[in-house]
C-alpha positions in Angstrom: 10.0 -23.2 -14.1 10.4 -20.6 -11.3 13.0 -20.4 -9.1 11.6 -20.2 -5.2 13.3 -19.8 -2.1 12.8 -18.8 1.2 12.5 -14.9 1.9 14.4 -12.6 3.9 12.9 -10.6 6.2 11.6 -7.9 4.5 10.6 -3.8 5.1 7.8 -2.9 2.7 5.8 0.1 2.0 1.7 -1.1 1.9 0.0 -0.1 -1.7 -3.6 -0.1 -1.9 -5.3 -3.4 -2.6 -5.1 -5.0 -6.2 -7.9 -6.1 -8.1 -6.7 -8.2 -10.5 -8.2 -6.8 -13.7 -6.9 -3.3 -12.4 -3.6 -3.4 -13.5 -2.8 0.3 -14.2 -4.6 1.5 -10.6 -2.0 -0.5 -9.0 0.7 1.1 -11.2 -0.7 4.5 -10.2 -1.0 3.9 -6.4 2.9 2.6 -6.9 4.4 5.6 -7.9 1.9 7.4 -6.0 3.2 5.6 -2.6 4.7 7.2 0.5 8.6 7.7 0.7 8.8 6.9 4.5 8.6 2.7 4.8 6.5 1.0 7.8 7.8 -2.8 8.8 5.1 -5.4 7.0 3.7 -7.5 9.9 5.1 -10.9 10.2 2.5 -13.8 9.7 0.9 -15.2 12.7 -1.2 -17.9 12.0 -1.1 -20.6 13.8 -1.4 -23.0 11.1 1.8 -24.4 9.3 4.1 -22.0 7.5 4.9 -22.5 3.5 8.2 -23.0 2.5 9.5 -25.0 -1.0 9.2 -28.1 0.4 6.0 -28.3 2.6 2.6 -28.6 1.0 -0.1 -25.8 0.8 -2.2 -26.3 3.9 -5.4 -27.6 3.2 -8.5 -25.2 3.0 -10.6 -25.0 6.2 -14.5 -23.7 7.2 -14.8 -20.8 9.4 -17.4 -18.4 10.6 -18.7 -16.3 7.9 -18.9 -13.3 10.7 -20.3 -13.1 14.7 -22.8 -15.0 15.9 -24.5 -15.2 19.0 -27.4 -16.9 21.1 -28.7 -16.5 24.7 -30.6 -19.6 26.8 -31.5 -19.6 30.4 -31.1 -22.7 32.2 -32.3 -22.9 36.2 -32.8 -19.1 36.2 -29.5 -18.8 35.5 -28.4 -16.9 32.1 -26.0 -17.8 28.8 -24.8 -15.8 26.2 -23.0 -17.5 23.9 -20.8 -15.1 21.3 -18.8 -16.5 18.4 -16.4 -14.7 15.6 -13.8 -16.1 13.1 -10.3 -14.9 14.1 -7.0 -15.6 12.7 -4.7 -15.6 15.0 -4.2 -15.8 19.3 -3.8 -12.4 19.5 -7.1 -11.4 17.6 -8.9 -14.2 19.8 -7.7 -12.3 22.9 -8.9 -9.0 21.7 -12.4 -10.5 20.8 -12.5 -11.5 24.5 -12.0 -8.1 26.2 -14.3 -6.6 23.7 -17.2 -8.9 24.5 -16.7 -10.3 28.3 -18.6 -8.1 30.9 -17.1 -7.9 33.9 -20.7 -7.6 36.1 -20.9 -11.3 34.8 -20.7 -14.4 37.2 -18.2 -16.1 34.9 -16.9 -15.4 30.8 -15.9 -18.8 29.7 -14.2 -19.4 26.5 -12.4 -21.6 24.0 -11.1 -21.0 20.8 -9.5 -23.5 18.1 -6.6 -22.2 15.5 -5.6 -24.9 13.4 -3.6 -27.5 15.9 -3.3 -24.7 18.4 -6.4 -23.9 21.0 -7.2 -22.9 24.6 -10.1 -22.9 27.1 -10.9 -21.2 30.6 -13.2 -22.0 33.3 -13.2 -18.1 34.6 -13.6 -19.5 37.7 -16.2 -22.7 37.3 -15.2 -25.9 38.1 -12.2 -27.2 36.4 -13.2 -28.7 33.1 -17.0 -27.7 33.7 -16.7 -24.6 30.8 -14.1 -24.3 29.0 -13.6 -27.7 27.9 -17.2 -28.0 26.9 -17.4 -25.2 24.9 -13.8 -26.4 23.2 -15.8 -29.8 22.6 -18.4 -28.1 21.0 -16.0 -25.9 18.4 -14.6 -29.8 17.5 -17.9 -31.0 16.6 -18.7 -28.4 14.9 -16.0 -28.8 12.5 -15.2 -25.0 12.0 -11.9 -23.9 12.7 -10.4 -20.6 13.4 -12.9 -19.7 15.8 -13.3 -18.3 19.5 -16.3 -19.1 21.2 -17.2 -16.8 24.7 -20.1 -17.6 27.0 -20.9 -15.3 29.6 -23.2 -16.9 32.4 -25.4 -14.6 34.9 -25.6 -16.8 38.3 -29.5 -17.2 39.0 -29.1 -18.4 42.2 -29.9 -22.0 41.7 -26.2 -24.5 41.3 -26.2 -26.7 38.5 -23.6 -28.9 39.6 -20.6 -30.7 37.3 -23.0 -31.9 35.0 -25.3 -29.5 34.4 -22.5 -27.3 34.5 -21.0 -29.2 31.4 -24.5 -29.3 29.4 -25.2 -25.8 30.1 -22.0 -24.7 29.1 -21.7 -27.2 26.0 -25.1 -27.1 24.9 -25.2 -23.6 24.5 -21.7 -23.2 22.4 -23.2 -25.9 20.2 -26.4 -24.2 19.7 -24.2 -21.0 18.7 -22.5 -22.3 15.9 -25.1 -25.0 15.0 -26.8 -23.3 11.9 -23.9 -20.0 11.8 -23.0 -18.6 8.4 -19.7 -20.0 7.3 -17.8 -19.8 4.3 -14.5 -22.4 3.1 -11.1 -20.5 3.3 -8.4 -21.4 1.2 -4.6 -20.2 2.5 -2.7 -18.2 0.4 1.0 -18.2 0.2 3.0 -14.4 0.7 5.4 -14.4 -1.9 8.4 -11.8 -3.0 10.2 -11.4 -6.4 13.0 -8.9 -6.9 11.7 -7.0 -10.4 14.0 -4.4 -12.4 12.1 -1.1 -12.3 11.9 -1.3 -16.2 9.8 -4.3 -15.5 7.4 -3.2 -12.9 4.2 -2.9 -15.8 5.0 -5.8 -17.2 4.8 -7.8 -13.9 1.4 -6.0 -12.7 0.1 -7.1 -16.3 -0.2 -10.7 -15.2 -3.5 -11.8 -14.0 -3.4 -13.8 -11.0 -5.4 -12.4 -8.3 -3.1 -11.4 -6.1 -4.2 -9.7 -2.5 -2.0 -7.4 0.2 0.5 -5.7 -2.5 3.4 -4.2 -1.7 7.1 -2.6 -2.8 10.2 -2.4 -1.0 12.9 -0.3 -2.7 15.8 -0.7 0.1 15.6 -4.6 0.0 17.2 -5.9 -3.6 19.3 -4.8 -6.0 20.3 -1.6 -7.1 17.4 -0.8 -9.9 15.1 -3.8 -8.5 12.1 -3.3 -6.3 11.1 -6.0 -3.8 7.3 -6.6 -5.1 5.4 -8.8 -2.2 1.8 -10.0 -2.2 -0.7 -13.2 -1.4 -1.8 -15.1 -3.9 -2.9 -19.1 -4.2 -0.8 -22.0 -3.6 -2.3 -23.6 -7.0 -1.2 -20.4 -8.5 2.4 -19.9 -7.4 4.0 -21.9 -10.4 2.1 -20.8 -13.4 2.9 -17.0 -11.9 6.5 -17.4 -11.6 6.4 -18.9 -15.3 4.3 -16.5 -17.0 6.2 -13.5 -15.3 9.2 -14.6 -16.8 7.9 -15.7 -20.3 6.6 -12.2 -20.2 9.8 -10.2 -18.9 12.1 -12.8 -21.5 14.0 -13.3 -18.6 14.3 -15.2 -14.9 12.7 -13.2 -12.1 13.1 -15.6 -8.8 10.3 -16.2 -6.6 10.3 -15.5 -3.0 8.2 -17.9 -0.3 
């Protein structure tokens, strides 16, 4: 079995993507690959990290892509605009790309994992926000931010109608919205002998976001990083070293 351990932080030089019957395109774009290494960015999901000792986190249903739906209630308009993102920072960019300033209010929620947030923009507390937060729970789609931008008609709505308008159209949003089941992937490392580097990319285990760092392990090692399942961790640390008649340790 596979030694695994936790991973220092790493530098790494980006290859292009792997397919995972292309085994001698991803030995080309290797040797092929910049000198000059640029940092690999550091996970930020909000949902638990792996380590040896945890257990995978369990898949979850997201929006297959944006959505959107408008619905005017007492003159007054709602736009309600949805879009998977994976992380608070993503969530935040969605917002400024969609709010519109010349709007009475752009109210949102968003839900990653056991993290979340909501804002009223301005409505009565708990009116918006929390509504539209309700409505991403009952949905039961995660990794998700939710904006509604309201146009005042002139007529109020009051707490209530506030909280049904607000609700009722986040609902109606991701009611019947394309969504697909995503399964986490763990980032692993393993420190491979340069003699070994073919050998290695030989084994067929779909793995996603390749890539090398010389400056990392030992001298005539490359630090080979990439994504691939949690079920598939194991069985790729064995057959690697079956293969390479020898132990290569596994980085998580």
């Amino acid at each position: 079995m596979a030694a695994v351990r936790a991973s220092p932080r790493l530098r790494s030089l980006p290859l292009l993507f792997s397919q995972p019957d292309a085994a001698a395109t991803v030995r080309r774009c290797f040797f092929c690959a910049s000198a000059s290494a640029s940092p690999s960015p550091a996970p930020s999901r909000a949902m638990a990290s792996p380590s040896s000792s945890s257990a995978a986190p369990s898949p979850y249903t997201t929006l297959a892509g944006r959505v959107s739906c408008e619905r005017e209630i007492k003159r007054s308009k709602f736009i309600a605009i949805a879009a998977p993102v994976p992380n608070e920072r993503a969530a935040m960019a969605f917002l400024d790309e969609v709010k519109d300033p010349k709007a009475t209010h752009n109210c949102w929620a968003y839900k990653l994992g056991e993290q979340f947030r909501y804002n009223d923009d301005g409505e009565p507390s708990s009116t918006a926000g929390k509504p539209i937060y309700s409505a991403i729970i009952s949905s039961g789609i995660d990794m998700v931010m939710v904006v509604v931008i309201r146009y005042f008609g002139g007529i109020k709505l009051g707490t209530g109608g506030l909280v049904r308008a607000y609700g009722g159209v986040a609902s109606e949003c991701l009611k019947d919205a394309p969504t697909c089941l995503v399964k986490p992937k763990a980032r692993v490392g393993m420190e491979v002998p340069f003699d070994l580097l073919g050998t290695v990319y030989h084994q067929h285990y779909q793995a996603e976001d390749i890539k090398q760092d010389y400056d990392t392990g030992k001298d005539g090692t490359v630090m080979v990083m990439f994504k691939v399942g949690y079920e598939k961790v194991e069985d790729l640390g064995n057959a690697v070293n079956s293969a390479c008649s020898r132990k290569i340790e596994l980085f998580l």
